[in-house]
DODRENFI-875701 format. One record per atom (N, C-alpha, C, CB): residue in three letters; x, y, z. Coordinates in steps of 0.2 Angstrom, whole numbers, padded with zeros to 4 digits, always signed. Glycine has a CB too. Layout:
<pados>
ALAXYZ ...
</pados>
This chain:
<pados>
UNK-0108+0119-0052 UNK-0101+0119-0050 UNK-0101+0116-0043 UNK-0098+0126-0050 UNK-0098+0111-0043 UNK-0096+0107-0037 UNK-0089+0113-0031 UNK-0092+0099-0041 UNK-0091+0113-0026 UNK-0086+0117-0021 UNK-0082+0114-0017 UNK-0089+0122-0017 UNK-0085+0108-0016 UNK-0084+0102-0010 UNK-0084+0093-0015 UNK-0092+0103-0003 UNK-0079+0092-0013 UNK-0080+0082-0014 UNK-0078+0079-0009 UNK-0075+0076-0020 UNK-0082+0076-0007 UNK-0081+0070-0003 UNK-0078+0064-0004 UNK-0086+0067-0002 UNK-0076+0059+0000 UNK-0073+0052-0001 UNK-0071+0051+0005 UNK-0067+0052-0006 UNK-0070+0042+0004 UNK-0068+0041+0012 UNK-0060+0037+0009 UNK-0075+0034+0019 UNK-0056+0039+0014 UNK-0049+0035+0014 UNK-0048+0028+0016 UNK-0045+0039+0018 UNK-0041+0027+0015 UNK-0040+0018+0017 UNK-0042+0018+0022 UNK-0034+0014+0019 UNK-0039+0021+0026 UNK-0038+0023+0032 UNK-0046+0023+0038 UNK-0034+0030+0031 UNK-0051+0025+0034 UNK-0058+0029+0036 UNK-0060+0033+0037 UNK-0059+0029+0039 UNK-0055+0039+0036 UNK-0054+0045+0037 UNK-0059+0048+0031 UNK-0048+0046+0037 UNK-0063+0052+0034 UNK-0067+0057+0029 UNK-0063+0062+0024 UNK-0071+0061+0034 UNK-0062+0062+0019 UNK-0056+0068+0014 UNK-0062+0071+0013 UNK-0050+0065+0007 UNK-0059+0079+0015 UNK-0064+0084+0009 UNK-0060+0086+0007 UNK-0069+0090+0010 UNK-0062+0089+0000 UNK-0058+0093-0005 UNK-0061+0098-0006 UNK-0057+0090-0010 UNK-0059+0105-0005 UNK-0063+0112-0006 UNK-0057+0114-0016 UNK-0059+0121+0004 UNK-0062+0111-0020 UNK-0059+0113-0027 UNK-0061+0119-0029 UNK-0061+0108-0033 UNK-0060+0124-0028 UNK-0065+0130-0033 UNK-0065+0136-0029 UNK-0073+0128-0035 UNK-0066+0140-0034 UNK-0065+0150-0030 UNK-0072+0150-0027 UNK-0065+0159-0038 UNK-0073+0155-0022 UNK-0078+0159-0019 UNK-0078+0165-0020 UNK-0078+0159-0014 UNK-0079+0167-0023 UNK-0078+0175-0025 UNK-0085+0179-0025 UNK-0074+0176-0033 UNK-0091+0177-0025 UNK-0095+0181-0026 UNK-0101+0176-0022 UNK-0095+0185-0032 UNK-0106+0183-0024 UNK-0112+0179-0018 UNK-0116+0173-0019 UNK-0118+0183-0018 UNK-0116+0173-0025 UNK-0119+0167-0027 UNK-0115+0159-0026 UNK-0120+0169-0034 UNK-0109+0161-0029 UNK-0105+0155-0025 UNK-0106+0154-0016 UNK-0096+0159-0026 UNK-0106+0159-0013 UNK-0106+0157-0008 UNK-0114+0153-0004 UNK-0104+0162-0006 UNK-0119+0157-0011 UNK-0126+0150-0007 UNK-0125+0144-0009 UNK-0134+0151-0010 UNK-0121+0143-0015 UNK-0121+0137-0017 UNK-0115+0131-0013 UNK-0122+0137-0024 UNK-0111+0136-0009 UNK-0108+0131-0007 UNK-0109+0130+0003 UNK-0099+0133-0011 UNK-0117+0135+0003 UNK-0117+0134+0011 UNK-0120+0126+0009 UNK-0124+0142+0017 UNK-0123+0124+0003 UNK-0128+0119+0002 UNK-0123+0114+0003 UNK-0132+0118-0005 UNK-0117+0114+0001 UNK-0112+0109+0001 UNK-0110+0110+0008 UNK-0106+0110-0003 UNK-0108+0114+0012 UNK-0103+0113+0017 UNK-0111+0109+0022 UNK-0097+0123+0021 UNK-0117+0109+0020 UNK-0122+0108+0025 UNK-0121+0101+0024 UNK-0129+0110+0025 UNK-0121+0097+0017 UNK-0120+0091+0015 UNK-0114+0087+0019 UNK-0119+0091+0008 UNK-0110+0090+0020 UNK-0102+0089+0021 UNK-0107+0088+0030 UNK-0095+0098+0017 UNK-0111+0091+0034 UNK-0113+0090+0042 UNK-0115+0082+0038 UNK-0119+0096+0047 UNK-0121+0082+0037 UNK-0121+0077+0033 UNK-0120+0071+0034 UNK-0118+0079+0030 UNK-0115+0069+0029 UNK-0110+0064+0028 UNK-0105+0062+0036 UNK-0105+0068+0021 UNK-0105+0068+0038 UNK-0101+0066+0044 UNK-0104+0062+0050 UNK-0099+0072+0047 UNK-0112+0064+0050 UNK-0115+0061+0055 UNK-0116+0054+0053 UNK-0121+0064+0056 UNK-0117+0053+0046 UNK-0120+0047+0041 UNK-0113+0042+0045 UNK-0120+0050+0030 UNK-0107+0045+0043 UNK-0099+0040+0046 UNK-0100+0038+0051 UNK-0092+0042+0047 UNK-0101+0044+0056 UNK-0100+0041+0064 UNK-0103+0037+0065 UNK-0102+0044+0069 UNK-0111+0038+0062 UNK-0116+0030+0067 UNK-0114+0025+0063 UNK-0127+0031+0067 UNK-0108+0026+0055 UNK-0109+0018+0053 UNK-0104+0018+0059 UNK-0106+0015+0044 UNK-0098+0022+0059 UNK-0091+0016+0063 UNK-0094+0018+0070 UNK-0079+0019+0061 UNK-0097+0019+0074 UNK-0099+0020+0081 UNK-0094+0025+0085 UNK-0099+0013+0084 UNK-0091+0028+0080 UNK-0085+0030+0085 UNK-0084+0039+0082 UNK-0076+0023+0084 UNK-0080+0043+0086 UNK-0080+0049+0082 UNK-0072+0045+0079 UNK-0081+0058+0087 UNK-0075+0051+0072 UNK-0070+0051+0065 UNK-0065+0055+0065 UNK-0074+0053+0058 UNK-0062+0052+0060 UNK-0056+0058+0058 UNK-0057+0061+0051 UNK-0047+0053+0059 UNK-0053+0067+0049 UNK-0057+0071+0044 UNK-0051+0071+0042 UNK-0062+0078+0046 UNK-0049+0073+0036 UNK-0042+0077+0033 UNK-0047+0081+0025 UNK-0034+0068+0029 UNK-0044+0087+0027 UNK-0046+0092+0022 UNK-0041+0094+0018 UNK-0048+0096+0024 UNK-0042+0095+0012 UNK-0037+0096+0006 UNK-0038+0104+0004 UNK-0039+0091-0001 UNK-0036+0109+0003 UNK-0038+0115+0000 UNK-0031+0116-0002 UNK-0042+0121+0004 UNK-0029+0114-0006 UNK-0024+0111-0013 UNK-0026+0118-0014 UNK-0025+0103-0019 UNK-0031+0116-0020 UNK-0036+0119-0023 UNK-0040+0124-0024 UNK-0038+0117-0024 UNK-0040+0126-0016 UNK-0045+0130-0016 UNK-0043+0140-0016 UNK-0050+0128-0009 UNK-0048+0143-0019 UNK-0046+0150-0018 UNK-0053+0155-0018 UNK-0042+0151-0024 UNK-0049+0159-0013 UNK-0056+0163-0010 UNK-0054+0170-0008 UNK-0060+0158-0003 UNK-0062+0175-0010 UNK-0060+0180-0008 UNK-0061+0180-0001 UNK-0062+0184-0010 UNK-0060+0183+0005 UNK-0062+0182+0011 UNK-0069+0186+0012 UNK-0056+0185+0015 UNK-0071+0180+0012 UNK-0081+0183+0012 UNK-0084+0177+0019 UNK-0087+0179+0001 UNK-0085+0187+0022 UNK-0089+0183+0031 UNK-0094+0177+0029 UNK-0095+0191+0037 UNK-0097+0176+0026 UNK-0101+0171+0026 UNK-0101+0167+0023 UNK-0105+0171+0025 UNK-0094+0164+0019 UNK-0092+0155+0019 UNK-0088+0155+0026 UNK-0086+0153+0011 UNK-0084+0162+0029 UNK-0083+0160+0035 UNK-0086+0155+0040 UNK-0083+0163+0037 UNK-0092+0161+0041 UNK-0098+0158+0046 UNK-0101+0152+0044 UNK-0105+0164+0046 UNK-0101+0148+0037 UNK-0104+0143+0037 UNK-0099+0137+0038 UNK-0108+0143+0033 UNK-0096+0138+0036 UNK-0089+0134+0040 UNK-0088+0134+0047 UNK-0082+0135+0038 UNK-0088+0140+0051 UNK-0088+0141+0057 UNK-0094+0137+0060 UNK-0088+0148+0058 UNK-0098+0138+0057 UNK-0105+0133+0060 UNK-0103+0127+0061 UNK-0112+0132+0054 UNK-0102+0123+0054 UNK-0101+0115+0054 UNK-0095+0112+0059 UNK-0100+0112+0047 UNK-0089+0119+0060 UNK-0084+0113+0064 UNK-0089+0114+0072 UNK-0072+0116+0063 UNK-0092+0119+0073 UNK-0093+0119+0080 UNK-0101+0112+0081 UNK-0095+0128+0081 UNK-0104+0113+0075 UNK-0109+0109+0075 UNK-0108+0101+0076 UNK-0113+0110+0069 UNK-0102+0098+0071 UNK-0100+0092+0073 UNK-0092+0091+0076 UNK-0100+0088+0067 UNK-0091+0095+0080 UNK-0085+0093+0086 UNK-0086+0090+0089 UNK-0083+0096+0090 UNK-0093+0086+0092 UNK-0093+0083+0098 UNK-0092+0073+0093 UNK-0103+0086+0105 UNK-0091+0073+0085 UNK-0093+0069+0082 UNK-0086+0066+0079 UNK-0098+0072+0079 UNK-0081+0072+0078 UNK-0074+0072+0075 UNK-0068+0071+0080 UNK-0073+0079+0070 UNK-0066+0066+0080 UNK-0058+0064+0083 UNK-0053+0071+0082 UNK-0055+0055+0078 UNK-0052+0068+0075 UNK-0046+0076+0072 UNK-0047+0077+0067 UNK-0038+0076+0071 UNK-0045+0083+0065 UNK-0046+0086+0057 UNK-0039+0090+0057 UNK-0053+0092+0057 UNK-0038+0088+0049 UNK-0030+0090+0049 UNK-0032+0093+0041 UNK-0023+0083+0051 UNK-0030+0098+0041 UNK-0030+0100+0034 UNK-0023+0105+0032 UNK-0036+0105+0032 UNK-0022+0100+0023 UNK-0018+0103+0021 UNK-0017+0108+0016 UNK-0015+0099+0020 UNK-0012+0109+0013 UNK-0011+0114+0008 UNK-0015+0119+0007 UNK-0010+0111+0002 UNK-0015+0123+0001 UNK-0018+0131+0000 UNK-0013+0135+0001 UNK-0023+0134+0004 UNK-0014+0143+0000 UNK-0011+0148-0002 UNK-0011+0151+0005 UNK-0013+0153-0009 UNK-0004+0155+0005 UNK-0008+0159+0014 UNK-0015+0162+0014 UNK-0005+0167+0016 UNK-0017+0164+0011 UNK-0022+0168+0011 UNK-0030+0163+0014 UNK-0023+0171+0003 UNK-0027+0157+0011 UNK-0034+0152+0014 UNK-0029+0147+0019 UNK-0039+0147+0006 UNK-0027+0149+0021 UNK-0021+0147+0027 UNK-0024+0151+0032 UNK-0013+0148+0026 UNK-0023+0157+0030 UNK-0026+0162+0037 UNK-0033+0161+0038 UNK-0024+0170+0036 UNK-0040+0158+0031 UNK-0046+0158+0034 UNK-0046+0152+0038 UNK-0050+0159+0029 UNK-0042+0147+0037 UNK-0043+0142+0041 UNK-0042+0142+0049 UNK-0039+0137+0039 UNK-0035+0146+0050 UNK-0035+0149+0055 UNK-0039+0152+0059 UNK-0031+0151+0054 UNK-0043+0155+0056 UNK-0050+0159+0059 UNK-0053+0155+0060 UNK-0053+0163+0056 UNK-0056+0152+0054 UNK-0062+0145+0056 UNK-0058+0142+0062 UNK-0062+0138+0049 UNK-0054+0138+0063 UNK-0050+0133+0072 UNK-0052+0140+0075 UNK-0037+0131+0073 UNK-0049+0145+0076 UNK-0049+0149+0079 UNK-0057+0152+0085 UNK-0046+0154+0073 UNK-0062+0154+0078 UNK-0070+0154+0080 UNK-0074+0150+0081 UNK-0073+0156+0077 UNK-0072+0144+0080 UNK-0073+0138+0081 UNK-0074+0135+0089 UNK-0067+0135+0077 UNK-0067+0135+0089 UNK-0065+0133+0097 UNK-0062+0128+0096 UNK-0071+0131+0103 UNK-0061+0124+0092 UNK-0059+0118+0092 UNK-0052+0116+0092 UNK-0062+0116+0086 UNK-0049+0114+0096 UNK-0044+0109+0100 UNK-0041+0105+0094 UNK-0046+0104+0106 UNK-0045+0101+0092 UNK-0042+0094+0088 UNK-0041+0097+0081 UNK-0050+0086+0088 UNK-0042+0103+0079 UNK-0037+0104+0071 UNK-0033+0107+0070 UNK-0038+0105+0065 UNK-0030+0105+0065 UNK-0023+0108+0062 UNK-0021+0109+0056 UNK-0018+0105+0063 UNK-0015+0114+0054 UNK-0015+0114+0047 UNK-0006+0111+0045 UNK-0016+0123+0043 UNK-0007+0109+0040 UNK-0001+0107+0038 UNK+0002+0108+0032 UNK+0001+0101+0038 UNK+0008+0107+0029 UNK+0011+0109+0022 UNK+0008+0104+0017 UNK+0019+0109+0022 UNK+0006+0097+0021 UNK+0008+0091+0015 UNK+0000+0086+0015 UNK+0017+0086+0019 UNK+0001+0084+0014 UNK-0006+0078+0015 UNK-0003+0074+0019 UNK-0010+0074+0008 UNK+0003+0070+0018 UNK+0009+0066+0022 UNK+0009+0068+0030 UNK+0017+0070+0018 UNK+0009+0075+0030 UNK+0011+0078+0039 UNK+0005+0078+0041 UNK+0014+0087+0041 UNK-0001+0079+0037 UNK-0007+0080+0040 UNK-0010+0071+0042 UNK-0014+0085+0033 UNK-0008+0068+0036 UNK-0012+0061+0041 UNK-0007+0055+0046 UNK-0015+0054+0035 UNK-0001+0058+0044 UNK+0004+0054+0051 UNK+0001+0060+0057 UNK+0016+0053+0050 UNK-0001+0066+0059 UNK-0003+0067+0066 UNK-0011+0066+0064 UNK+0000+0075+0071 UNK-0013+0063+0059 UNK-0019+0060+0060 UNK-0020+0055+0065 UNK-0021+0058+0055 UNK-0015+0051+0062 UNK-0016+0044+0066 UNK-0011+0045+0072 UNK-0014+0037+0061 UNK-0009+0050+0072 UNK-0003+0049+0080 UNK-0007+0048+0084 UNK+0002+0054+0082 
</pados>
């Protein structure tokens, strides 16, 4: 079961997509494999475009129980590639994974992201 897709936008922008539940333990080893892939790919962009990136995240789709350790491994990667990402803007989801994102920025430290209602709000202050 795929947790995470990748793609890159017109634009250049790295889109992840978080599709799928986290609900139990097993879900969560298989998606530390993905959010590690997901460092990854990020580093793979930067050295192509030379420059740090912009990210836009989608969790449309996603749903989760609140489990400390998809926290922490998300918490890992935005702190591990911050010095590599311009901005990260992510949209949509239910409060509930509104508020884990909030935590993630939050434990994070990270300045440069944000959540928005729309994909629309999230890549016009992408590119502002």
């Amino acid at each position: 079961m795929e947790y995470i897709n990748t793609s890159i936008e017109s634009d250049g922008a790295l889109l992840i997509t978080f599709s799928s539940e986290v609900t139990n333990k097993s879900d969560i080893s298989l998606m530390r494999t993905e959010i590690a892939s997901i460092s990854k790919e990020v580093k793979k962009i930067y050295a192509k475009q030379g420059k740090n990136i912009k990210i836009l995240i989608d969790i449309t789709g996603f749903k989760a129980i609140y489990l400390t350790e998809t926290v922490n491994a998300l918490v890992e990667v935005a702190k591990e590639d911050k010095d590599l990402v311009e901005r990260t803007a992510i949209f949509g989801g239910s409060l509930q994974v509104k508020i884990i994102a909030d935590i993630i920025i939050e434990l994070s430290g990270r300045k440069n992201m944000k959540i928005f209602k729309t994909k629309p709000e999230a890549v016009q202050w992408l590119n502002s």
